[in-house]
N, C-alpha and C positions, 0 to 999 in steps of 0.2 A: 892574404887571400887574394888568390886572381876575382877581375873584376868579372869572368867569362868563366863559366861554370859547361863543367862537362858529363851529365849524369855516370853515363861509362866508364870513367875514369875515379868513381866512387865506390869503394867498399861493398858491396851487398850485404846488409843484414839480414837475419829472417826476422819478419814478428811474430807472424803465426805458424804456423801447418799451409803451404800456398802461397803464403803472402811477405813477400819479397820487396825492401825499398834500398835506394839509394840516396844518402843523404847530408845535407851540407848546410851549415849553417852563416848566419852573420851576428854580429855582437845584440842582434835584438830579433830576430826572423827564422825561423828554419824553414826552410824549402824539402819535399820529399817527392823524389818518382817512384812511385809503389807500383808491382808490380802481382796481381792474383789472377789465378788460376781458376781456371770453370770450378763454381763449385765449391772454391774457399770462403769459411767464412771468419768474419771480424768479429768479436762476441763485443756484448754491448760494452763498454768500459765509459769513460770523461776525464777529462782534465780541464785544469784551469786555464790552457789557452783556446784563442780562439783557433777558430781551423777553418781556412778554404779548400775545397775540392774540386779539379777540374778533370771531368773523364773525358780522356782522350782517346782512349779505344776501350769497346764495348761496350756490356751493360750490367748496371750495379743496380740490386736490388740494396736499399740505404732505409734506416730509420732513425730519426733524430730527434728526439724529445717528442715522442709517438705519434709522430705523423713518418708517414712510409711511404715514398715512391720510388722507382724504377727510372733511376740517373742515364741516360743516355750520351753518346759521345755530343761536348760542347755544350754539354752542361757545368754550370757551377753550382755548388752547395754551399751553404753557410751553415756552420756549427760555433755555436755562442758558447761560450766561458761555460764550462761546469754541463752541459746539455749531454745527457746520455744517448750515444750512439752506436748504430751495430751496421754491419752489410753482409750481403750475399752476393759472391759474382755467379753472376746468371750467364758468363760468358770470359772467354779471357778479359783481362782489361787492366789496362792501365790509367793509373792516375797520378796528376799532380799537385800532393797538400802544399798549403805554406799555414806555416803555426805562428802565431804574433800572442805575446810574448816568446822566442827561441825554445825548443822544449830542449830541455838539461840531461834528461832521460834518454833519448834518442842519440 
């Protein structure tokens, strides 16, 4: 694995209807730039890793173990092991997760 990573130059997957990442792992980390459309949404789901989220362009409507607010760019989010979550992009936007333990699934 390059130590210099290129979102671009990664695969696109879909996960949802809108919502598009590109993604790359290390033997313990996965990194994701996600990529949703006004309007998309993430239905609640969890897993057992943890998850950071950094919105980098526009605005996510997010809910995480029932508290809900409206992510703005340069925001970060912190989603704990197991914690139910959902969003609604309120706007284009993009984001960048990192998953600690690596998700296997992605």
């Amino acid at each position: 694995m390059s130590h210099f990573i290129k979102f671009s130059d990664q695969k696109e997957k879909i996960l949802f209807p809108g919502i598009t990442a590109r993604i790359t792992h290390s033997d313990q980390v996965t990194i994701t730039r996600v990529s949703l459309e006004k309007g998309a949404v993430l239905p609640e789901h969890q897993h057992i890793n943890e998850q950071w989220s950094t919105l980098i362009e526009g605005e996510l409507e997010m809910e995480v173990d029932g508290e809900r607010q409206v992510v703005r760019e340069g925001m970060t989010v912190f989603i704990p092991s197991d914690a139910p979550h959902s969003a609604i992009a309120r706007t284009h936007c993009v984001v960048i997760d990192m998953f600690v333990p690596k998700r296997n699934d992605l």
